[in-house]
The first five atom37 places (N, CA, C, CB, O) and aatype in JSON, in Angstrom:
{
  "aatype": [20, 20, 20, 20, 20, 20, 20, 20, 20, 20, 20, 20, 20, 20, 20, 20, 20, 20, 20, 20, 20, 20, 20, 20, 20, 20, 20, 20, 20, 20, 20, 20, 20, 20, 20, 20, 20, 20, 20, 20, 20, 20, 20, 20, 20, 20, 20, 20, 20, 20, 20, 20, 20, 20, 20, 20, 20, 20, 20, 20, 20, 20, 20, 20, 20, 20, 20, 20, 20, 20, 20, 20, 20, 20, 20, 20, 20, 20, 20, 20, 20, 20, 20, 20, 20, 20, 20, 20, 20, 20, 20, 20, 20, 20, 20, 20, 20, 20, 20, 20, 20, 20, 20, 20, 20, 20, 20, 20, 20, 20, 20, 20, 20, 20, 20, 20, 20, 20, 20, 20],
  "atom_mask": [
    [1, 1, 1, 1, 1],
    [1, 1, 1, 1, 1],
    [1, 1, 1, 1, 1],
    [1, 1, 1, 1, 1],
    [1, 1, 1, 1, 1],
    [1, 1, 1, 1, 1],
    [1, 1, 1, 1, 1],
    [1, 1, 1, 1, 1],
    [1, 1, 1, 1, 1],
    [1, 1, 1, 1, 1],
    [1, 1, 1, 1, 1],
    [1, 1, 1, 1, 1],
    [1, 1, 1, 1, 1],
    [1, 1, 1, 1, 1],
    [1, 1, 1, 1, 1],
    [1, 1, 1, 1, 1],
    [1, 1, 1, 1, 1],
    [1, 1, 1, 1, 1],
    [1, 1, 1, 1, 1],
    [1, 1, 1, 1, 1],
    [1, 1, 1, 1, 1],
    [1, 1, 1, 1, 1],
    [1, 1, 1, 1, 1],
    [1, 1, 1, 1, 1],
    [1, 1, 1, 1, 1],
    [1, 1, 1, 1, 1],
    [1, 1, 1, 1, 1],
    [1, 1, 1, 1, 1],
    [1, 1, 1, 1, 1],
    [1, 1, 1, 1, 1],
    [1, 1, 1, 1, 1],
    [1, 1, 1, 1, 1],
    [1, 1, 1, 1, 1],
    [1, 1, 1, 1, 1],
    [1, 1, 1, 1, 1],
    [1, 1, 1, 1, 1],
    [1, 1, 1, 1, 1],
    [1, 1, 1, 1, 1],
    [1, 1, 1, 1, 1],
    [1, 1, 1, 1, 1],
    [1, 1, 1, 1, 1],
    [1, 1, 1, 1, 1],
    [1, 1, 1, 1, 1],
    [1, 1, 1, 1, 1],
    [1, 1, 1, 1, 1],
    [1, 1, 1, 1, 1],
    [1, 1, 1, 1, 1],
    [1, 1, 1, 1, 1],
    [1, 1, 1, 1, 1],
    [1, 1, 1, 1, 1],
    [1, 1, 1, 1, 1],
    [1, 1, 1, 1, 1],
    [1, 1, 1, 1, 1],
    [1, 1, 1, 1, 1],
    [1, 1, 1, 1, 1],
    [1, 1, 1, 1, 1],
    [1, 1, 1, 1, 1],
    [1, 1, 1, 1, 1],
    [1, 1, 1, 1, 1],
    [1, 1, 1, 1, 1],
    [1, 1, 1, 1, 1],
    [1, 1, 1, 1, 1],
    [1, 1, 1, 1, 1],
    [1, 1, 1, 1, 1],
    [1, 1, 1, 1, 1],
    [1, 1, 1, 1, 1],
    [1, 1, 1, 1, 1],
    [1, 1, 1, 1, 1],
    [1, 1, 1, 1, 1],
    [1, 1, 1, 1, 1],
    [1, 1, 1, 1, 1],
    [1, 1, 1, 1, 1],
    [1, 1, 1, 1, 1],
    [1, 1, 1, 1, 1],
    [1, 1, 1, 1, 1],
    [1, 1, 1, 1, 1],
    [1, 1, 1, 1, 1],
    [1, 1, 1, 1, 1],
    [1, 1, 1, 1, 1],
    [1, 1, 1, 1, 1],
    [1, 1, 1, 1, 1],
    [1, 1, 1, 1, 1],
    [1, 1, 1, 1, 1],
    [1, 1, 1, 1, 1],
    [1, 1, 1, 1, 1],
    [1, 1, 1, 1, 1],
    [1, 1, 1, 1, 1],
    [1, 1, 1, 1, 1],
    [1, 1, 1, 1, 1],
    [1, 1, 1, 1, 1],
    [1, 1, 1, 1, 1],
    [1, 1, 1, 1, 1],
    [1, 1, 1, 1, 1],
    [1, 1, 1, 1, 1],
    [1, 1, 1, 1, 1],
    [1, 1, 1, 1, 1],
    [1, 1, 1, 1, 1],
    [1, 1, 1, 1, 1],
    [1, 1, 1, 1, 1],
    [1, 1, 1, 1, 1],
    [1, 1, 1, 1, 1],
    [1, 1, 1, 1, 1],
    [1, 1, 1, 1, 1],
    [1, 1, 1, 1, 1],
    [1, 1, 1, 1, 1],
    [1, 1, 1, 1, 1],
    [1, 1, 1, 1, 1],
    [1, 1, 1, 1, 1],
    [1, 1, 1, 1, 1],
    [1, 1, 1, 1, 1],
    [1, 1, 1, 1, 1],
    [1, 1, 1, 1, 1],
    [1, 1, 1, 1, 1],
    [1, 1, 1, 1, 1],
    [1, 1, 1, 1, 1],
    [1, 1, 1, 1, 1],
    [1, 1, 1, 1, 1],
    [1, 1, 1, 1, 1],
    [1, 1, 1, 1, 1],
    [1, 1, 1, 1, 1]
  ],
  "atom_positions": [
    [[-17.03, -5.85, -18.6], [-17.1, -4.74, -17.66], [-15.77, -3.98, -17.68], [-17.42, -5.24, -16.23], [-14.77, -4.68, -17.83]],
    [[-15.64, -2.93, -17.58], [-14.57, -1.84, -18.08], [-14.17, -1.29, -16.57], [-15.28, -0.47, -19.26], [-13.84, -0.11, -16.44]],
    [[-14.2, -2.17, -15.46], [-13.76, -1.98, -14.36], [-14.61, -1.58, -13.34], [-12.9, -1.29, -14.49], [-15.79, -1.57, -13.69]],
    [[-14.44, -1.3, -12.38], [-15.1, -0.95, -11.02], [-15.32, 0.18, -10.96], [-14.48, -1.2, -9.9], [-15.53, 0.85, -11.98]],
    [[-15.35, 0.77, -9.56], [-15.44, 2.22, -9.49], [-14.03, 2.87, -9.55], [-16.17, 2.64, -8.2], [-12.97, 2.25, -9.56]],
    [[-14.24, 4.55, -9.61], [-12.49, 4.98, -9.98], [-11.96, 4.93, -8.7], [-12.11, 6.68, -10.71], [-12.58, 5.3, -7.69]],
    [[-10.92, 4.51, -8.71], [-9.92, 4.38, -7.42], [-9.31, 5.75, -6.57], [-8.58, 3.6, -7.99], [-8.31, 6.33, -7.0]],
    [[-9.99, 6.19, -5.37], [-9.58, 7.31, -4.93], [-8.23, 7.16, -4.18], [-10.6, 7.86, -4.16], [-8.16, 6.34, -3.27]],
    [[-7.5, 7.67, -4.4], [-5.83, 8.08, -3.9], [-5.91, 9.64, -2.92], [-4.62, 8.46, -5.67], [-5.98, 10.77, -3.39]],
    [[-5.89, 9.31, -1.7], [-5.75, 10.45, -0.57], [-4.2, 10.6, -0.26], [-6.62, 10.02, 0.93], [-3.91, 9.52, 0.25]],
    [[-3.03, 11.38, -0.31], [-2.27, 11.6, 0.35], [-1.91, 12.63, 1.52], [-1.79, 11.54, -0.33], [-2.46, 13.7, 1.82]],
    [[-0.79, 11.98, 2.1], [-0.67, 12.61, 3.13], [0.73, 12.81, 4.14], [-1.61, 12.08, 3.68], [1.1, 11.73, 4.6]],
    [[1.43, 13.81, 4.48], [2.75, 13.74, 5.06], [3.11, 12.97, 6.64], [3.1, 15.21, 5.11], [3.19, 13.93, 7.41]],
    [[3.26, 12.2, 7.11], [3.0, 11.71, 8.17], [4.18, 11.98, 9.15], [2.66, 10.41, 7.94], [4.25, 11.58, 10.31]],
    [[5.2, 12.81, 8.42], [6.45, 13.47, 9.5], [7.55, 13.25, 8.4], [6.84, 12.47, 11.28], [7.27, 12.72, 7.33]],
    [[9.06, 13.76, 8.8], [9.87, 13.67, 7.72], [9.94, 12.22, 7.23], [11.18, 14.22, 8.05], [9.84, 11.15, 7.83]],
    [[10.14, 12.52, 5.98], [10.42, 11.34, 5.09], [9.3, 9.96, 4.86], [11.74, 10.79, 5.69], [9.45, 8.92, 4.23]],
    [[8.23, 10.44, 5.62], [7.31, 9.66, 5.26], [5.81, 9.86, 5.11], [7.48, 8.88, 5.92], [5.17, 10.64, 5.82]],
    [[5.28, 9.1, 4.14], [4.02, 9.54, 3.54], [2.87, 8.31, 3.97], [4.25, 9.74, 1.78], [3.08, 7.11, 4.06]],
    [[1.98, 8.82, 4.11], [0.78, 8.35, 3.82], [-0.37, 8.35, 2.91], [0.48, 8.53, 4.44], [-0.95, 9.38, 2.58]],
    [[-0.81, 6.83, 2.39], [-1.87, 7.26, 1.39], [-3.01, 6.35, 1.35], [-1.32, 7.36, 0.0], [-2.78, 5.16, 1.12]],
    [[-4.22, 6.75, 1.55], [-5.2, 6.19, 2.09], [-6.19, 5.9, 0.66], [-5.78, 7.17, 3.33], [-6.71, 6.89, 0.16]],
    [[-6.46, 4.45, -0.03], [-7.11, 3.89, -1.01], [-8.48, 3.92, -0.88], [-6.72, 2.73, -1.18], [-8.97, 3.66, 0.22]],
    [[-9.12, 4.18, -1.74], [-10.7, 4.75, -1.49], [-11.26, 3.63, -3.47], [-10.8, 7.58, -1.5], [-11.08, 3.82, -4.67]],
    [[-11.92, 2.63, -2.63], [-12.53, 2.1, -3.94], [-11.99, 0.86, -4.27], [-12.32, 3.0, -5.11], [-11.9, 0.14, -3.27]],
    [[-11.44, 0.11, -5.72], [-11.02, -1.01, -6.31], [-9.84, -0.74, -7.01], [-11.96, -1.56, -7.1], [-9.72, -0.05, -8.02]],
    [[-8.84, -1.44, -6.27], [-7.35, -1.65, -7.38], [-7.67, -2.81, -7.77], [-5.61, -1.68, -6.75], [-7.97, -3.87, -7.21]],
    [[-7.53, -2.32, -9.2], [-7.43, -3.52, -10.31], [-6.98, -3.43, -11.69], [-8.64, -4.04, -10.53], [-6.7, -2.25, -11.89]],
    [[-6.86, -3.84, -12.3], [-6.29, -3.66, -13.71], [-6.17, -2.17, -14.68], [-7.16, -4.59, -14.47], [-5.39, -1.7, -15.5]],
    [[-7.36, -1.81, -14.06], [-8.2, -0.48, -14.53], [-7.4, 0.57, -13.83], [-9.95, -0.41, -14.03], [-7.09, 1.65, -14.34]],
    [[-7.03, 0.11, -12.42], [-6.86, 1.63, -11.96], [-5.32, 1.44, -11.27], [-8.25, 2.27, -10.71], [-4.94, 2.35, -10.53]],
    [[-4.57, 0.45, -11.45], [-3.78, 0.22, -10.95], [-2.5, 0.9, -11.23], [-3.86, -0.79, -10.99], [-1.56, 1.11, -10.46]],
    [[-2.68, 1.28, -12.75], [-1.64, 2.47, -13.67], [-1.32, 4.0, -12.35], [-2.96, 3.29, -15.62], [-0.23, 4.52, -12.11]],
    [[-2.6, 4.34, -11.77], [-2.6, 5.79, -11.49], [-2.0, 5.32, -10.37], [-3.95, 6.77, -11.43], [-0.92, 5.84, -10.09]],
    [[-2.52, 4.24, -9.46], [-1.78, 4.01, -8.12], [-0.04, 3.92, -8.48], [-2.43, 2.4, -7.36], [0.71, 4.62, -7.8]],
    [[0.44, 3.18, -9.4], [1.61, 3.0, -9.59], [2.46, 4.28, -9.78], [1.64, 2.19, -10.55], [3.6, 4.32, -9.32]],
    [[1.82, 5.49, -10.58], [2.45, 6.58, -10.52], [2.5, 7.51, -9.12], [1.94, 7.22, -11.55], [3.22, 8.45, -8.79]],
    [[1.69, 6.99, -8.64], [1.73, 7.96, -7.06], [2.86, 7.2, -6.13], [-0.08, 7.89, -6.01], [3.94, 7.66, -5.75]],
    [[2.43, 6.18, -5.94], [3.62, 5.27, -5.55], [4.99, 5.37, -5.84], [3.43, 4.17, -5.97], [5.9, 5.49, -5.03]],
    [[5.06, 5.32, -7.05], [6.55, 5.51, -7.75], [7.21, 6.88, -7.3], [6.43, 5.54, -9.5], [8.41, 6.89, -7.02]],
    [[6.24, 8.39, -7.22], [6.7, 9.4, -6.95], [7.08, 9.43, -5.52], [5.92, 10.28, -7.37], [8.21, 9.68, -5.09]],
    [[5.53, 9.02, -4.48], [6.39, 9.31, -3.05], [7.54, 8.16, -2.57], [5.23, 9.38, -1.73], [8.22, 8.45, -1.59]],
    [[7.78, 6.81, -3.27], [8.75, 6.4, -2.76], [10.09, 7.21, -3.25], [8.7, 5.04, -2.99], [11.09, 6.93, -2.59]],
    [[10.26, 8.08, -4.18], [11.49, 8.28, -4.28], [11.47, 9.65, -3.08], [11.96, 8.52, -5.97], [12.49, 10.19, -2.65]],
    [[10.46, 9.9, -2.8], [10.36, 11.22, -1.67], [10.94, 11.0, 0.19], [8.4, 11.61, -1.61], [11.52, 11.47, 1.17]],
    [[10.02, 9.62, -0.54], [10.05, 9.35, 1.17], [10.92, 8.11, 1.82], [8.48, 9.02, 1.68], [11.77, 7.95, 0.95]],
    [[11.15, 7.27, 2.71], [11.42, 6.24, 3.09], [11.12, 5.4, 3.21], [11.62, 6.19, 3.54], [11.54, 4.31, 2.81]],
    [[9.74, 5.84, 4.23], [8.58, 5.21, 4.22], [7.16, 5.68, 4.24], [8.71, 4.58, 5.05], [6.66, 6.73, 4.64]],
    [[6.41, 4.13, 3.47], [5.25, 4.94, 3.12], [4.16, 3.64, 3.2], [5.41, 5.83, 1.47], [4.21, 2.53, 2.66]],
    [[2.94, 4.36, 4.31], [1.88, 3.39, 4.41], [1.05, 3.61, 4.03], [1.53, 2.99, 5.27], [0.55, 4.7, 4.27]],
    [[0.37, 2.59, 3.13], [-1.04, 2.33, 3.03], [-2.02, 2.23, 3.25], [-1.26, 2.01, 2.92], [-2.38, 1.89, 2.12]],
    [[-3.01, 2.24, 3.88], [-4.32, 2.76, 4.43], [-5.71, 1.78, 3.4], [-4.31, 4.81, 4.15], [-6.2, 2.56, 2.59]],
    [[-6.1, 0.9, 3.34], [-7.1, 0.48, 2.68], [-8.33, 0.3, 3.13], [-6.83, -0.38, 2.27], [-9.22, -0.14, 2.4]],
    [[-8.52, 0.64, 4.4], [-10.24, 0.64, 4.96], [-11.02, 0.48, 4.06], [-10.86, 1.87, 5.6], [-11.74, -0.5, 3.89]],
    [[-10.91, 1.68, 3.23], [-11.71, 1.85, 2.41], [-11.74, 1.38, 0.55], [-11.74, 3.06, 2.73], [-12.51, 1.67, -0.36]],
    [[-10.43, 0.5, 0.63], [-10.31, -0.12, -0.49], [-10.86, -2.16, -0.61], [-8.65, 0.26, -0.71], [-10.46, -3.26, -0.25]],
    [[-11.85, -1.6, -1.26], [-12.96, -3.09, -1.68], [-12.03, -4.56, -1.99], [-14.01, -2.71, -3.5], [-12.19, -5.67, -1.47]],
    [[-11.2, -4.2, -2.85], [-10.66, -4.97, -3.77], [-9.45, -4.55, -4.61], [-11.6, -5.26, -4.52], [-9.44, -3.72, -5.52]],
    [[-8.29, -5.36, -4.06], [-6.94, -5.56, -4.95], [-7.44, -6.84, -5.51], [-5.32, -5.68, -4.08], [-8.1, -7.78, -5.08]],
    [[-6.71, -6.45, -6.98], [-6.22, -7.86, -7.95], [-4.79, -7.99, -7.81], [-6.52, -7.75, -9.72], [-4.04, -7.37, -7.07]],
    [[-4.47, -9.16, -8.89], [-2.9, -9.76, -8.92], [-2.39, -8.66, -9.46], [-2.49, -11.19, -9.85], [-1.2, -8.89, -9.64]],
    [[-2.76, -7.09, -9.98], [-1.9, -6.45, -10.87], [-1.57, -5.42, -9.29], [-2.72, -5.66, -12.63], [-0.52, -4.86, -8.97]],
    [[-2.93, -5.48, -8.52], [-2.01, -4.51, -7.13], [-1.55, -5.15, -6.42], [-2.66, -3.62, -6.12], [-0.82, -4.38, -5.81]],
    [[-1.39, -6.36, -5.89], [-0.39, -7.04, -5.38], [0.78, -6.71, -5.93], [-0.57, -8.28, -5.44], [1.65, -6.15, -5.25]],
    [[0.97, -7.0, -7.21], [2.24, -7.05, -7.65], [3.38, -5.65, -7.41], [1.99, -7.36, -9.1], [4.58, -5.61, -7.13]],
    [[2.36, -4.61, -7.65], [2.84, -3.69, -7.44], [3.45, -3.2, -5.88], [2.0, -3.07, -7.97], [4.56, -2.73, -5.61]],
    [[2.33, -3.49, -5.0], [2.93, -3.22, -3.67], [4.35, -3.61, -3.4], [2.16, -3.88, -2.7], [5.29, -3.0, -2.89]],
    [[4.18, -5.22, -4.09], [5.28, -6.2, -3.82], [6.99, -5.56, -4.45], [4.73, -7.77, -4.7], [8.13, -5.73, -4.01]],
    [[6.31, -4.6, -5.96], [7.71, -4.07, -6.37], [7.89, -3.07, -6.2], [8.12, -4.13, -7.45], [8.94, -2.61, -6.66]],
    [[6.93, -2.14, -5.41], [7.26, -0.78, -4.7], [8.32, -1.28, -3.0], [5.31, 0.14, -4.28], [9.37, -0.76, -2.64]],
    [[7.71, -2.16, -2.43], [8.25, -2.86, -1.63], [9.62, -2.89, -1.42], [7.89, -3.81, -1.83], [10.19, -2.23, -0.55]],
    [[10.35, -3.91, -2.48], [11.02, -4.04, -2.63], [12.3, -3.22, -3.39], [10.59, -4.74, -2.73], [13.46, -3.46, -3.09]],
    [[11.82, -1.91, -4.71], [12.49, -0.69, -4.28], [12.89, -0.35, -2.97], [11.81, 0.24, -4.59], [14.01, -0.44, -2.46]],
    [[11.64, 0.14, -2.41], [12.01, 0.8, -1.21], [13.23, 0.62, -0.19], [11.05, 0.65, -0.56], [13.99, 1.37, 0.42]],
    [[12.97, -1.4, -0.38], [13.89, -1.83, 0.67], [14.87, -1.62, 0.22], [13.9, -3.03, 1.16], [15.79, -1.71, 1.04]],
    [[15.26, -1.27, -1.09], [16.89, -1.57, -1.66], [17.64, -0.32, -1.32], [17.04, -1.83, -3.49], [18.75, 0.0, -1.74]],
    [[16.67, 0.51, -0.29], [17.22, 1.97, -0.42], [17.29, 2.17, 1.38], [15.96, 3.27, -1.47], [17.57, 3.15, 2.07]],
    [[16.94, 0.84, 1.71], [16.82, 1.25, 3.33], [15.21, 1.14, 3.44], [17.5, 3.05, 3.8], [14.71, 0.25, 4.12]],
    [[14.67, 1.79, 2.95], [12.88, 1.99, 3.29], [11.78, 0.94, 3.46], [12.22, 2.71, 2.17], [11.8, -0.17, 2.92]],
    [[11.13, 1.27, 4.0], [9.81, 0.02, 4.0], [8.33, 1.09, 3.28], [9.34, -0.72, 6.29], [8.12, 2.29, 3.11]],
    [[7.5, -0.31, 3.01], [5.84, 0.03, 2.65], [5.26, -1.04, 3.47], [5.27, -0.12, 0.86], [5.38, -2.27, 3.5]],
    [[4.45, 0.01, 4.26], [3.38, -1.28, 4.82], [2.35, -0.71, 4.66], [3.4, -1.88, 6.35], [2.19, 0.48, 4.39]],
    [[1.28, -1.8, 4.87], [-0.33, -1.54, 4.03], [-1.07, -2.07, 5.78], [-0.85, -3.11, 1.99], [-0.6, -2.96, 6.48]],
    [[-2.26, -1.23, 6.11], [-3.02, -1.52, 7.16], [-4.77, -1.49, 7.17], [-2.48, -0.65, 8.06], [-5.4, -0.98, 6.25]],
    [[-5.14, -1.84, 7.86], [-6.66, -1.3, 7.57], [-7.34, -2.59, 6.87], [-6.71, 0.2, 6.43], [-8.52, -2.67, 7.2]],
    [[-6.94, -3.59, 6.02], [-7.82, -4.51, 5.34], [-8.63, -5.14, 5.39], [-7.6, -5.04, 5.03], [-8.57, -6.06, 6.21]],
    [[-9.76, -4.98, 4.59], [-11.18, -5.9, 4.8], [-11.1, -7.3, 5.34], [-11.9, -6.12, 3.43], [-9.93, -7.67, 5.42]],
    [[-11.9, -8.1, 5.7], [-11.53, -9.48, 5.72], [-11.4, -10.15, 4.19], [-12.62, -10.23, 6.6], [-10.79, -11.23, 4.12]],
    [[-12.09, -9.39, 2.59], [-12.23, -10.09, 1.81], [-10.51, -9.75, 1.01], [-13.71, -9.82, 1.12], [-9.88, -10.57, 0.34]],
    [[-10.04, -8.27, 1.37], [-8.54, -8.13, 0.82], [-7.97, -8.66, 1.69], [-7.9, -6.81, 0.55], [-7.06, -9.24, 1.1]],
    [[-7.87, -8.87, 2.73], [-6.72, -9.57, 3.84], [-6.63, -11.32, 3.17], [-7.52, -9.54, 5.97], [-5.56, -11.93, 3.22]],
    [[-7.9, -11.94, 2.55], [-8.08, -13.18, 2.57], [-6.88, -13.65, 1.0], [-9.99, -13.48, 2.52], [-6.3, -14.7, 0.7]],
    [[-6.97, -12.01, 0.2], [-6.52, -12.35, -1.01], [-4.88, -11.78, -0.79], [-7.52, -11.65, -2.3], [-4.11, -12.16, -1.67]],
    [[-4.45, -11.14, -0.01], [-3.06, -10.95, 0.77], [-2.67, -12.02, 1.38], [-3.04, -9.95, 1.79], [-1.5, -12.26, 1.1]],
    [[-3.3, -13.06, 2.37], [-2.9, -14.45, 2.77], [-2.41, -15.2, 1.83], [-3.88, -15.17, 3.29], [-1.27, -15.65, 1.72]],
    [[-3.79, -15.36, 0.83], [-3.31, -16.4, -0.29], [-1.53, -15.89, -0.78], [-4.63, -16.24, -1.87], [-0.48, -16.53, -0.64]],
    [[-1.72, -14.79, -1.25], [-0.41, -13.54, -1.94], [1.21, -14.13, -1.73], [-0.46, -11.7, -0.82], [2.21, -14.37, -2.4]],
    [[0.53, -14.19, 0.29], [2.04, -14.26, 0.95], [2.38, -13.18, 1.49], [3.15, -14.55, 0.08], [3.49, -13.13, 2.03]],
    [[1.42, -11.89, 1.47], [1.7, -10.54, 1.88], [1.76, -10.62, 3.63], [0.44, -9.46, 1.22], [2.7, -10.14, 4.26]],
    [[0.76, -11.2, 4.16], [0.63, -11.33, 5.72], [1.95, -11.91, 6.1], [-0.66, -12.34, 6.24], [2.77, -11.26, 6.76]],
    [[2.12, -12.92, 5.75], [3.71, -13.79, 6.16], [4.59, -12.97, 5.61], [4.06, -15.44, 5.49], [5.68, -13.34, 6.04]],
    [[4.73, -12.04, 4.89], [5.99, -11.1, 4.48], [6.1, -9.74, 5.86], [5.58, -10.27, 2.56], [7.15, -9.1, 5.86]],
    [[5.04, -9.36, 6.95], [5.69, -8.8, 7.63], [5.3, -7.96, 6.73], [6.89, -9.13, 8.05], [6.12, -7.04, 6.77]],
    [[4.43, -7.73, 5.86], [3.59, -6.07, 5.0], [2.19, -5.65, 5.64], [3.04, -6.36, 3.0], [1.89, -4.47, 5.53]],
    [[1.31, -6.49, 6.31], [0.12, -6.2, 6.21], [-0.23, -5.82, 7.86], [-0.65, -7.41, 5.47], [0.01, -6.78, 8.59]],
    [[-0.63, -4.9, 8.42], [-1.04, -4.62, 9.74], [-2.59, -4.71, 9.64], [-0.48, -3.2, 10.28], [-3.33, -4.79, 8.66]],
    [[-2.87, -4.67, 11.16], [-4.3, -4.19, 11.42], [-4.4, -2.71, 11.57], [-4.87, -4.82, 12.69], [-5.21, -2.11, 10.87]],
    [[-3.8, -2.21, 12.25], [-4.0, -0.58, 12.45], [-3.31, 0.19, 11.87], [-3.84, -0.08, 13.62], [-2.57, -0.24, 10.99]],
    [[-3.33, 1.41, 12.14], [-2.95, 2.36, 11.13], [-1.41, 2.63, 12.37], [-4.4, 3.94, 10.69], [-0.26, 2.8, 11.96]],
    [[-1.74, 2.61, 13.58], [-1.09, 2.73, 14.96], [0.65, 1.92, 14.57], [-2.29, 1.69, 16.4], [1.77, 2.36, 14.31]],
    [[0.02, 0.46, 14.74], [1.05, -0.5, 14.07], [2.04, -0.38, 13.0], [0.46, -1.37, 13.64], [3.25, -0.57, 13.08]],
    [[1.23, 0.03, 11.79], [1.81, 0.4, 10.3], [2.78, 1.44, 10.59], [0.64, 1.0, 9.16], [3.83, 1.27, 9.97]],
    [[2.76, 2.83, 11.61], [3.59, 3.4, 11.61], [4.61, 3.34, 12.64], [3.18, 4.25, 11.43], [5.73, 3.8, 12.4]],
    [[4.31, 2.77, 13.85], [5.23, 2.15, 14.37], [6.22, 1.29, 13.66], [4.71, 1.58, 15.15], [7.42, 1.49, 13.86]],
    [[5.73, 0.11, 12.64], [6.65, -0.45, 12.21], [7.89, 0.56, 11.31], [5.94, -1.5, 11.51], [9.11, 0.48, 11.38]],
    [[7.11, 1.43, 10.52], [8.29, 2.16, 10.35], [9.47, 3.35, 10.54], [8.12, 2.18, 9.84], [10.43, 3.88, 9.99]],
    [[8.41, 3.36, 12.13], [9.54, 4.17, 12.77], [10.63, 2.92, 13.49], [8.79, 5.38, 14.08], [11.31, 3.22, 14.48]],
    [[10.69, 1.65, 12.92], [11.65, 0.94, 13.38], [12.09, 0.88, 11.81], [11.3, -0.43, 14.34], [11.89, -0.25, 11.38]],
    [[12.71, 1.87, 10.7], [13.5, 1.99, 9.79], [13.99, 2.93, 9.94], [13.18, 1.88, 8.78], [13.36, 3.98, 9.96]],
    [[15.41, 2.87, 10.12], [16.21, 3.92, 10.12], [15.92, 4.78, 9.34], [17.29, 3.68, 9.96], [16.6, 5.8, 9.26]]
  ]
}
């Protein structure tokens, strides 16, 4: 199988210096290239930047990884990424991850940006 469905990428300005972008579909091996270039661009834009997955089915180990090293850019610059919204079946594969215990994963979208209006 040559992957899932195509992975929709919504962005969005959520006030200075930070972005929002709301996942529509399956990160996985297949589509994880295009997420990485959007990612890569608004972190150098912004500070911070949340994720939105309501509507995203399914991360693999290749979008974990990525969150994890967009993440960790970010932080090296001051910034955070947090991700909100997750199914019970992506939240279950973020537990396993270590993403929930890292202080990345919210329930609301409310939360997610609160947390980073506590980054300078």
């Amino acid at each position: 199988m040559a992957g899932g469905q195509i992975l929709g990428i919504a962005e969005s300005s959520i006030g200075a210096d930070r972005c929002e972008l709301r996942l529509e579909g399956e990160l996985d091996l297949w589509s994880v290239e295009r997420l990485q270039a959007v990612l890569q661009r608004v972190a150098r834009d912004n500070s911070g930047v949340v994720v939105g997955l309501q509507s995203c089915e399914f991360v693999d180990s290749t979008g974990i990884a990525l969150f994890l090293q967009v993440r960790r850019q970010l932080e090296a610059e001051g910034g955070r990424l947090v991700l909100y919204g997750c199914s019970d079946q992506v939240r279950r594969i973020f537990e396993v991850a270590g993403l929930i215990d890292a202080g990345m994963v919210f329930d609301s979208r409310d939360t997610a940006i609160a947390e980073l209006a506590s980054v300078s």
